[in-house]
N, C-alpha and C positions, 0 to 999 in steps of 0.2 A: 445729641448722641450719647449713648452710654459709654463711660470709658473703661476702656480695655482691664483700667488694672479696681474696678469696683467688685467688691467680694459679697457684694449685698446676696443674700440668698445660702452664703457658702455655708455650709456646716467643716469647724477645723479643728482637730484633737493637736493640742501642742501637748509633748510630754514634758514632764519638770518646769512647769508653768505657775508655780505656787510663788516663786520669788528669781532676782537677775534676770537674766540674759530674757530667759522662758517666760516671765511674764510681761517684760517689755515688747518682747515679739508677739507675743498674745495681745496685748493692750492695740498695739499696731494696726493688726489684723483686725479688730473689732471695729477701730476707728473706720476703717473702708468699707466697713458693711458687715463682716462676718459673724457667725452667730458661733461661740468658742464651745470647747470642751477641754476643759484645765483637766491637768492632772497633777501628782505629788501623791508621796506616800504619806507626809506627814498628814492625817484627814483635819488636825485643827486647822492647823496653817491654809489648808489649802478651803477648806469653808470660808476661812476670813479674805482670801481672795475670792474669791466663787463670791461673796456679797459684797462685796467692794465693789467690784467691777459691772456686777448686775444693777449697783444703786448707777450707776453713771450709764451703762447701754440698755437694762432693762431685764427684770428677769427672765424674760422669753428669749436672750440671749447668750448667756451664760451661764454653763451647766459644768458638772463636774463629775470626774469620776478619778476614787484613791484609789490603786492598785498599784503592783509592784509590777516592773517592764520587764522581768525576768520570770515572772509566774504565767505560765502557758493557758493555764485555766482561769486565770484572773481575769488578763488580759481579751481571752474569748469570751467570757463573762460581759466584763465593762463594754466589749464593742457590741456583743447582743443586745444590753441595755440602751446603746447609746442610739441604736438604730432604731430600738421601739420607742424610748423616750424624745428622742431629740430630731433624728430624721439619720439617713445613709453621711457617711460622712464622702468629702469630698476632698479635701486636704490634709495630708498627716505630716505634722512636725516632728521629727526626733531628735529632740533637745534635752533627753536625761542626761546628766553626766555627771562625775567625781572625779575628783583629781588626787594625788599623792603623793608627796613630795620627798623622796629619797634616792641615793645614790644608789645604781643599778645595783652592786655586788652585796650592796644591803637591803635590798627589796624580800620580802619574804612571797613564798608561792601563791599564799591567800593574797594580799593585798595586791599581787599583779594580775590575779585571774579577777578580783575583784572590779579593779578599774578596766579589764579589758572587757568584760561581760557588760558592765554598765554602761560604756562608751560605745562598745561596737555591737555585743552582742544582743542586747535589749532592742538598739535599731534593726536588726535583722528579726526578731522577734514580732515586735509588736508592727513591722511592715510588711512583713508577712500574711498574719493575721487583716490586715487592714487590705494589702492587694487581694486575699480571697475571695473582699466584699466590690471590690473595683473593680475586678477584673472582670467578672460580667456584662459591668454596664458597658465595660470599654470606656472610663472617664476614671480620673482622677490623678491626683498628684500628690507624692513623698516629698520632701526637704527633710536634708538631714545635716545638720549640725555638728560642722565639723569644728576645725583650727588652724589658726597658722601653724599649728604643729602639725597640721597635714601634711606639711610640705618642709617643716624646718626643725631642727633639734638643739634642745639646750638641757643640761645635767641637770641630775635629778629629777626629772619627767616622765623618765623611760619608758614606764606602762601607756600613759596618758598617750606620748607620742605615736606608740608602736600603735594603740587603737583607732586612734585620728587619722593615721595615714590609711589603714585598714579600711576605714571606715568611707574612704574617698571610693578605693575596688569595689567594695559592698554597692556602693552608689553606680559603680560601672555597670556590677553585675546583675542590680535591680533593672537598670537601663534595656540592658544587651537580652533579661527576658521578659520585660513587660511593658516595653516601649511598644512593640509591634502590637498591643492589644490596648492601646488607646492611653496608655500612662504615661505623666514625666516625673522623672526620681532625678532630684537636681543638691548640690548640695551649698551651703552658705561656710563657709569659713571665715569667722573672726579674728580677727587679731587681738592687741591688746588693749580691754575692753576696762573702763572706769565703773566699777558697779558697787555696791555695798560688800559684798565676797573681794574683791582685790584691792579695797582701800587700803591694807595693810602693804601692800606691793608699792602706791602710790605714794603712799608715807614715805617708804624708805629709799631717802635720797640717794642712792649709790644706782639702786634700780631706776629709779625715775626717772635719772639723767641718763641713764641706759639703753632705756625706752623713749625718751624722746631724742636722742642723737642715731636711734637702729633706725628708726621709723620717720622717711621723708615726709612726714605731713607736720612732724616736729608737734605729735601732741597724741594723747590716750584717746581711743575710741570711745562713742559712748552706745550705750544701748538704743537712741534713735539710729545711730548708724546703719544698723544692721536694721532696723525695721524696712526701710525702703525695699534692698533686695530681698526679704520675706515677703513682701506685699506681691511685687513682680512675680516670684516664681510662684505664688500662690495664684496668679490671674489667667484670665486668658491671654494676656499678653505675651507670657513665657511660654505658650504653646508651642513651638517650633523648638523648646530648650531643653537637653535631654540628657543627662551624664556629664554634668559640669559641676563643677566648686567654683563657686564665685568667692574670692577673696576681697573681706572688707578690709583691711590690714593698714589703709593710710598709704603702701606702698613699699612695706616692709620686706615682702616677697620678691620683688623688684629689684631688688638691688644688693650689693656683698657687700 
């Protein structure tokens, strides 16, 4: 019997898939069968992923496309491409994001519209675009990549927070109108995650004890973490799942 959660056949655009989080989740999904579509702005970086990953699944499986998740005609662009190039997609990751770290009364107007646009508003963008092609068939599936900041707040985060929790509604609101025309828009919220971007977090011993005395599993995420529940809402198995956030968090949610 085939199993529920095999992505063999999938076509899947994760966005910010060139390094972290996005490319572990990428890597993930490949392993199950899926045939990817990385994305990133930076075009070297994201080339040297794009053959990397092809030397290990196969060039007939990994494909790429650079654009910017905020550009309207990029973004329409790269999915015309990706459907004559590659095939219809079937699963869309929205995993761009940025962070920035300052004290609210010090935030400037650019750098909050900056991190709100990139975190929330690029997922409405480029889901958008992506349900105009699903939505006919009546098939397919969103993930959207949130945070334990969906749900929780700590100083200096402010924009980051304000988009991630935003970013949970967005997930409602994709649900509540494009559930009924054969879609699940589901969202993964990680916690706090051990990657080459927050090594400097894990260095410093004041934080670390922080994070592992907040967080009942008494230890840093890793990027396998979160592959499992990517795999899930990517299959058929998460068919019945529809306007949720699954937190990967160790348990950090859970508890005061």
């Amino acid at each position: 019997m085939t199993s529920p959660f095999d992505l063999t056949g999938k076509i899947i655009l994760v966005t910010g898939s060139s390094r972290g989080i996005g490319l572990g989740i990428a890597t993930g999904l490949a392993e199950a069968g899926a045939t990817l579509v990385l994305n990133g702005t930076d075009s070297v970086r994201l080339e040297a992923t794009r053959a990397s990953l092809a030397q290990r699944f196969g060039e007939d499986r990994v494909a790429a496309r650079a654009f910017d998740i905020l550009d309207e005609d990029a973004v329409a662009s790269a999915l015309a491409s990706v459907t004559s190039d590659v095939g219809p997609l079937d699963v869309l990751v929205n995993n761009a994001g940025v962070q920035h770290r300052e004290p609210l009364v010090e935030v400037s107007r650019e750098d909050w519209q900056r991190v709100v646009d990139t975190n929330l508003t690029g997922s409405f963008v480029v889901g958008r675009h992506v349900a105009r092609q699903m939505l006919p068939r009546r098939s397919g599936k969103i993930i959207n990549i949130c945070s334990v900041q969906t749900d929780l707040a700590r100083p200096t985060i402010g924009p980051y927070t304000a988009a991630k929790g935003a970013l949970r509604n967005l997930t409602r609101a994709m649900t509540a109108e494009w559930a009924g025309e054969g879609l699940q828009i589901n969202g993964i919220a990680p916690g706090y995650i051990h990657t080459e971007m927050t090594q400097n977090l894990v260095d410093d011993e004041e934080f670390n004890s922080w994070i592992l005395s907040r967080t009942p599993a008494r230890r840093w995420g890793t990027v396998a973490d979160v592959v499992g529940p990517a795999v899930w809402l990517a299959s058929s198995a998460s068919d019945y799942v529809n306007g949720q956030v699954v937190f990967v968090d160790g348990g950090m949610t859970a508890v005061v």
